[in-house]
N, C-alpha and C positions, 0 to 999 in steps of 0.2 A: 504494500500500500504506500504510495506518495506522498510525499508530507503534505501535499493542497489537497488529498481526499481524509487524510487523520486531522485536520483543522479544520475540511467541512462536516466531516462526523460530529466531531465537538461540539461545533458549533450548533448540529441539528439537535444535537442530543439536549444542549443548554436550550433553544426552542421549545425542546417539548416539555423540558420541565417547568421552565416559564409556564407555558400552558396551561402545564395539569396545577402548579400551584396555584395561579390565576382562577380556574373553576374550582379550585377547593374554597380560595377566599370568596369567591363569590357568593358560593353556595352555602359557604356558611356567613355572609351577609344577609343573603336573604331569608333563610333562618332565624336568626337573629330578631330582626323585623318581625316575620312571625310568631316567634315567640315572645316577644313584645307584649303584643295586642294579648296575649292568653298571660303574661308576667303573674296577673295577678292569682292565676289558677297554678300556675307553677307554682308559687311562694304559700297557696295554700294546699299543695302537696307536701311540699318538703316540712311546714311547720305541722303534719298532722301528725308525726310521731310524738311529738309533746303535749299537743291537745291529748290525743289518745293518753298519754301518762300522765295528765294532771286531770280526769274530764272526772273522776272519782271525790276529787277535793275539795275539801267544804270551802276553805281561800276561794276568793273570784282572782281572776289571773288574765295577766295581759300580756302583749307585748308592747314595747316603745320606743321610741327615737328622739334621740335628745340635740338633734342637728334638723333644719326645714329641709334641706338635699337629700337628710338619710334616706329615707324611703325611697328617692326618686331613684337613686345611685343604687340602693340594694335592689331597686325591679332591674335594672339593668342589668347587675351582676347576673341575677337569675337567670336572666334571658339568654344571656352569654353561655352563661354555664349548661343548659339546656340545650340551645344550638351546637356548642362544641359536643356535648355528648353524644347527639343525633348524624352529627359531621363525621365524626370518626371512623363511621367502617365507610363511609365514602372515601376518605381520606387515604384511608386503606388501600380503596379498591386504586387510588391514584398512584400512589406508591408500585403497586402489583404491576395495572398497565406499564411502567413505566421502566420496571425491572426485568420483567418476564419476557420482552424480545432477545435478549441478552443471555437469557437462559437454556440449560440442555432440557428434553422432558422431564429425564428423572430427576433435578432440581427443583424445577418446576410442580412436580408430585410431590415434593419431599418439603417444598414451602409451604405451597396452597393449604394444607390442613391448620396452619398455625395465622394464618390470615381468617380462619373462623373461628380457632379455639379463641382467638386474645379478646375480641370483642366482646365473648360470652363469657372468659374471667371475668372480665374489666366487670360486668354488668351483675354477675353472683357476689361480686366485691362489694359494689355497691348496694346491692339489696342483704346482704350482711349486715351494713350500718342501718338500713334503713327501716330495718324490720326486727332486729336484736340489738345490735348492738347501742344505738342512740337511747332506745324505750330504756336500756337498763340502767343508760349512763345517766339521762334526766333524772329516775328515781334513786340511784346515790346522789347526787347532787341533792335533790331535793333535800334526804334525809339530812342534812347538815343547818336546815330552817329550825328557829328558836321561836317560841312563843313570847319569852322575853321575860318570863316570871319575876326572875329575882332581878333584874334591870327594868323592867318595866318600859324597854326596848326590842320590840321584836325582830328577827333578824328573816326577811325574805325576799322572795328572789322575785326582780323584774326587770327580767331576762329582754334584752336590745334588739332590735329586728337584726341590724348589721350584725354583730355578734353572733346570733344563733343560727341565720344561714350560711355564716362563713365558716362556723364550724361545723355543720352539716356539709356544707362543698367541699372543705378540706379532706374530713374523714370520706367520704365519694370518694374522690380520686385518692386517698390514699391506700383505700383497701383496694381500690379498684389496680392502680398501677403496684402496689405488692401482689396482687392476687398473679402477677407477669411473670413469677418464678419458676414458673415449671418452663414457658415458652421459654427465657432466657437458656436455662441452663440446657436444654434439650436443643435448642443453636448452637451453643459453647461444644456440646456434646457431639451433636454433626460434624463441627469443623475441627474435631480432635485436640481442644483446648482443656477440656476435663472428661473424666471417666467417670462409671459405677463407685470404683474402688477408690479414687480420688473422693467423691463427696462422700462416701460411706466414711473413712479416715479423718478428713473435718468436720465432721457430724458435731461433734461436742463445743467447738466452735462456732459453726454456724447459728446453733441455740444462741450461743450469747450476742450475735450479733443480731439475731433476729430479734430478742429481748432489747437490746438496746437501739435499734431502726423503732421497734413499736414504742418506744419511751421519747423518741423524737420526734415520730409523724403523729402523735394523739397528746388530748390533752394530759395533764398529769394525774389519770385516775388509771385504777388497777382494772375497770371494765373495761375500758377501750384498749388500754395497753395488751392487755390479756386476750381481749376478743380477736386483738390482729395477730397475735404472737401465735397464739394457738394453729390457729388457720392457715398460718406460715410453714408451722413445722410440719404438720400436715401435708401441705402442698410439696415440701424439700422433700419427703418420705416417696411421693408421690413423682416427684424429679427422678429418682433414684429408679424409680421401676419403670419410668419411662427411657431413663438412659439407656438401660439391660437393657431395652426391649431394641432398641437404636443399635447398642454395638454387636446383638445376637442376629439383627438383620444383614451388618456390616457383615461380621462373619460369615455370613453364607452367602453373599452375595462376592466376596474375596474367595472362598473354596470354590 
């Protein structure tokens, strides 16, 4: 190949990614907008975990905003954060288009499954938080409200709109993007970066860093830390029989 057809490849190849990130931003602009106009139905999804675990309590319970933009700025977030999660296996599939000329078949076979498992981690990650893990973490939180007896101060919670759907999005993506464990290392594993035996041997390791990942991406309580940690080790267990299953394939396919 001639160096004026390797600078017009290049060059076509920078075209098309232009392109496809071009219709990604697009399409999650226009999203975006749509989810707009519905913000407020989204914002009353995401705050239904807390209704549901205070809807028992004699307290009447609100939410507030102590800025005139908060609310206007939290529907926004929502919207955003809604759109981006809608976006994603488009985003996906832009990436794929964009790889898969370039690819043999059996590359091609041996990606494609991991462009439908991730979406549907991402999505069991976040229905973890949103259906366990939040309900449990509002009621310890709660537990820590005073009646105020002997101060005759009582101590209770009124809980910020910005505040409680940032930590609602945060824990989303962060179970959702740790739930990504198995996909990573079963890539790592394809391209002969680690083995079975490799992560079976740091096993006792990776606990403690998975203990401390969950103590950084959540708030400072034992539910949420624990709720992801657990899930974690889990999934590495689950890394591990996924690998066998990769280097037993290797192996007969090398015999």
């Amino acid at each position: 190949m001639t160096k004026e057809n390797k600078e017009g490849s290049f060059i076509s190849h920078l075209t098309e990614l232009r392109q496809r990130l071009i219709n990604s931003f697009i399409f999650l602009t226009v999203l975006f907008v749509i989810c707009y106009f519905f913000s407020e139905h989204i914002y009353g999804f995401l705050v239904d975990p807390y209704a549901q675990a205070v809807k028992d309590d004699t307290t009447e319970r609100r939410l507030i905003f102590t800025a005139l933009q908060e609310t206007f700025l939290t529907y926004l977030k929502v919207s955003f954060f809604a759109a981006f999660f809608v976006t994603s296996p488009f985003i996906l599939i832009q990436v794929w288009k964009f790889i898969a000329p370039g690819l043999y078949d059996n590359e091609k076979s041996a990606i494609a499954p991991y462009l439908i498992v991730t979406p549907i981690l991402f999505l069991l990650g976040g229905m973890l938080v949103y259906y366990l893990i939040m309900p449990l973490a509002i009621k310890f939180f709660l537990s820590f409200e005073s009646s105020g007896l002997s101060t005759n101060l009582p101590i209770q919670l009124e809980a910020k709109v910005n505040e409680y759907l940032s930590l609602v999005m945060k824990l989303i993506f962060a179970f959702g993007l740790s739930f990504q464990l198995p996909v990573v290392l079963s890539l790592l594993a394809r391209v002969g970066v680690v083995d079975s035996k490799f992560l079976k041997d740091r096993r006792k390791y990776v606990v403690v860093m998975i203990f401390a990942a969950a103590a950084l991406l959540t708030p400072p309580d034992p539910i949420t830390q624990i709720g992801l940690a657990i899930p974690l080790l889990i999934l590495y267990e689950l890394s591990i029989f996924s690998v066998k299953i990769i280097e037993k394939k290797s192996e007969k396919k090398n015999a």
